[in-house]
N, C-alpha and C positions, 0 to 999 in steps of 0.2 A: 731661395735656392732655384726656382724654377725661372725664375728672372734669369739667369745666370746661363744655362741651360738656352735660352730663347736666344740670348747674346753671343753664345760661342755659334749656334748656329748660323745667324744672322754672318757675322763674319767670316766662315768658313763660306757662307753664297756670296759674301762679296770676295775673295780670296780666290774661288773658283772662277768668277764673273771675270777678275782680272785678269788669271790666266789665260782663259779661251779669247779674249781679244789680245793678249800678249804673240799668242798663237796666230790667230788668224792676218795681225799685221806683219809678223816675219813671214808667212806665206807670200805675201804679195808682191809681185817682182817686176819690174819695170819691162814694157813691152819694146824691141827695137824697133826703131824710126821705119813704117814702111816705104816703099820703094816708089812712092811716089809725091813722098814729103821729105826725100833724102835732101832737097834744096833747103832747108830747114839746118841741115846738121852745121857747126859750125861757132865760132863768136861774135856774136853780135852787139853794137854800141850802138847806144843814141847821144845825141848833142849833149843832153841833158849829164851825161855820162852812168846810164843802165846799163850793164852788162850781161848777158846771159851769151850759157857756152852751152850748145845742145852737143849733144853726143849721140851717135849711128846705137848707143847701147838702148837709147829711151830713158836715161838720164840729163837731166839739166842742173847747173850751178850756176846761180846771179850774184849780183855786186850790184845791192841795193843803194837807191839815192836818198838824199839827204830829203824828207819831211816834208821840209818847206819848198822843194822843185814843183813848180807844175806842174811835171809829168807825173810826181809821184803817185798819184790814185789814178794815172791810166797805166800804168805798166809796175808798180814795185808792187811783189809781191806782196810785200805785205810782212816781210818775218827778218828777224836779226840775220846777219850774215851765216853764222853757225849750222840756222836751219835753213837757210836761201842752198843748200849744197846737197846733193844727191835726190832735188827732186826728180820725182818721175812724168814725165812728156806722154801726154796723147791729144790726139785728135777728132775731134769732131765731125764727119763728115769734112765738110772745105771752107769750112767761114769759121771755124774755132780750133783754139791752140790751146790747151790744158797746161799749166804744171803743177804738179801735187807734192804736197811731204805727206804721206798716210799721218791721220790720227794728230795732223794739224792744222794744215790748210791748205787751200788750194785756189789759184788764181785763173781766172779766164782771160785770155785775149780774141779779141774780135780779129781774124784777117781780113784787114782792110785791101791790101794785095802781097799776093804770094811774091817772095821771092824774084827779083828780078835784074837783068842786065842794064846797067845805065853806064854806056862809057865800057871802063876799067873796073867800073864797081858794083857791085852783087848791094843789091837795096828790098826793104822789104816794109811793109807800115802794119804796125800793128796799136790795135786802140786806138788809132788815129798819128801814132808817134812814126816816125822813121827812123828803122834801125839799117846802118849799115856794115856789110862783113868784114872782119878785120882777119881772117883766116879761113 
């Protein structure tokens, strides 16, 4: 019987456990693009066909590449499409580009160069890849 006793317990701390991290990651809210990485916001494509859409909220959603692409272990995040949507964006200081799904993963990119003017077209390299803006 005391067995029994030790095991409701047991399950009630992990029942609790789950809750307060239930808790603590609906708390967490994505921060807006500050004002001096607004060149950031936008849809982004590489050759390879990576897509990430940053949004001014400090959300991102990608359109991950197939596996076997090159690029793919310098820029895909990493996650099925499903979860590749409502990551949240931060920055690093000025050499790193964040996007996170809480409480799944979370990908780094190096900036190689910010954002920039070439021509007609808004281009930016990140991980060593080149992304350019499609809006």
């Amino acid at each position: 019987m005391k067995w029994k006793a030790i095991l409701n317990v047991r399950l009630l701390i992990i029942f609790a456990v789950f809750i307060a991290i239930q808790t603590f990651v609906s708390c967490i809210r994505p921060e807006p693009i500050p004002k001096n990485k607004e060149a950031f916001i936008g849809l982004w494509r590489t050759q390879s066909g990576f897509q990430i859409e940053i949004d001014s909220s400090g959300i991102a959603n990608a359109i991950p590449i197939d596996i076997n692409n090159p690029d793919y272990n310098k820029i895909d995040p990493g996650m099925t499409p499903e979860y590749s949507k409502g990551m949240f964006v931060e920055f690093n200081g000025d050499s790193i580009f964040e996007v996170i799904k809480p409480t799944v993963r979370a990908k780094l990119y190096r900036i190689n160069k910010n954002p920039y003017t070439d021509g007609d077209t808004c281009k930016m390299v990140l991980n060593g890849v080149l992304f350019i803006k499609q809006k």
